[in-house]
LOBA-135468 format. One record per residue: residue in one letter; x, y, z of N, C-alpha, C, O in turn. Coordinates in steps of 0.02 Angstrom, whole numbers, plus 50000, padded with zeros to 5 digits. Layout:
AXYZXYZXYZXYZ ...
END
This chain:
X503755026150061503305028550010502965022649974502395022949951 X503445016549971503065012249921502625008849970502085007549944 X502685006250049502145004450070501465010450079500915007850079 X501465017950086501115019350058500625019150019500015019550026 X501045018249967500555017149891500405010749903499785010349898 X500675004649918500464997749922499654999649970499134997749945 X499645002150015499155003050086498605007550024498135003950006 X498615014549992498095016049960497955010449901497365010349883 X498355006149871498035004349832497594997649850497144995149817 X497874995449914497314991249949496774993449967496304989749979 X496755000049972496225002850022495585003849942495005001849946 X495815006549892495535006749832495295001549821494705002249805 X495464995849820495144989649802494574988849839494014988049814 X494734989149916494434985049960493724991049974493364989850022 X493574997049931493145001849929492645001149867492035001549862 X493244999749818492954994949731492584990549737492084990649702 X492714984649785492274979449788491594980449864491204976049880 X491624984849887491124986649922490654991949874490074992949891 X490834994149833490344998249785489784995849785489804989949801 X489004998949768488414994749743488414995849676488555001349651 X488274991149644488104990349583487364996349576486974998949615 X487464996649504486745000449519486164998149493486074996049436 X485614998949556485164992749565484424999849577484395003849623 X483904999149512483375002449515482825001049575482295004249571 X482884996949625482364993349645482574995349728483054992749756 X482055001249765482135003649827482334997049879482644999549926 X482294991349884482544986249931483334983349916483604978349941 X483564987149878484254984849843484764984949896484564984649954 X485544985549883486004989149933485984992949987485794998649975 X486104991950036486254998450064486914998850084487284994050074 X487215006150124487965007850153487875009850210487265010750211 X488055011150257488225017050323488885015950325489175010650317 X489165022550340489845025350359489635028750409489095031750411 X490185028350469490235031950530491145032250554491585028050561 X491075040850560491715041450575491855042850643491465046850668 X492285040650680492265043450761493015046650774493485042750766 X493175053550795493865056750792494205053050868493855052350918 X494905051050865495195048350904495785052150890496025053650835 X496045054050970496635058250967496985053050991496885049251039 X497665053750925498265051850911498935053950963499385050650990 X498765060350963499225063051002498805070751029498205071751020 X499355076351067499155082051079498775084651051498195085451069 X498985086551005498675091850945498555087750883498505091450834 X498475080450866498285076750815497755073250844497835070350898 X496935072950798496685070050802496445066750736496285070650691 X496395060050725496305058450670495615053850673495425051250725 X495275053150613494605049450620494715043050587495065041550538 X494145038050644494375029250631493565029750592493165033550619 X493365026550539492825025850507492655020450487493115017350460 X492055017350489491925008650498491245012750429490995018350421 X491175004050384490975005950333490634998150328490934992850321 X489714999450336489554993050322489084993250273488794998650266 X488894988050230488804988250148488284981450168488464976650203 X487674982250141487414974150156487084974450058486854978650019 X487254967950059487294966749971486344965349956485994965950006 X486054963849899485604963149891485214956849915484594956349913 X485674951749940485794945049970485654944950019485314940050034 X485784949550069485834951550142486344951350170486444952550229 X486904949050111487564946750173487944955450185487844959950145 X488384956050249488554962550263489144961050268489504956350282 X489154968050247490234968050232490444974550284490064979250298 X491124973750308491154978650331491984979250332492414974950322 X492014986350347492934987850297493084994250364492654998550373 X493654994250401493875000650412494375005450409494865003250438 X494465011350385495055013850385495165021650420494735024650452 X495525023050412495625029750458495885034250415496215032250367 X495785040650428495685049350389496095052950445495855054650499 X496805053950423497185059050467497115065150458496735067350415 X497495069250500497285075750511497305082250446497225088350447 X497475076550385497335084050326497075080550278497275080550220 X496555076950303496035071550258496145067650225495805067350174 X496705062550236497195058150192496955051250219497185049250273 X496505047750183496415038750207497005035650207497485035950169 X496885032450260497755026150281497065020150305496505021550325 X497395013050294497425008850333497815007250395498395005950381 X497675007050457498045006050517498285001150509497954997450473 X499074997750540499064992050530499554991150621500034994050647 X499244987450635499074987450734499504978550741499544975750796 
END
């Protein structure tokens, strides 16, 4: 349970600092998220989702984590 909570509260951060600030000016931030479902097992399929953020700078960030089968974010750790 406590790596759990250790894994969401990384995952919180690492979503905190991908946030955009909020920026009035149409050339500002942007995000795309894309989720793709990958079966786990038989009857489990869970979705891997890649998340890229390019800052007002141009530099691009990108973060991924995965959404199991009753919509619960985990970080994989492989």
């Amino acid at each position: 349970m406590k790596l759990q909570l250790a894994v969401m509260a990384a995952w919180v951060v690492a979503t905190a600092t991908l946030a955009p600030v909020a920026d009035a000016h149409a050339g500002g931030p942007k995000e795309n998220v894309s989720c793709v479902p990958v079966r786990v097992d038989v009857n489990r399929v869970h979705q891997r989702c890649t998340e890229t953020y390019t800052d007002e700078f141009g530099n691009v960030y990108e973060a991924e984590y995965w959404i199991d089968e009753y919509g619960n974010p985990y970080l994989r750790s492989e």
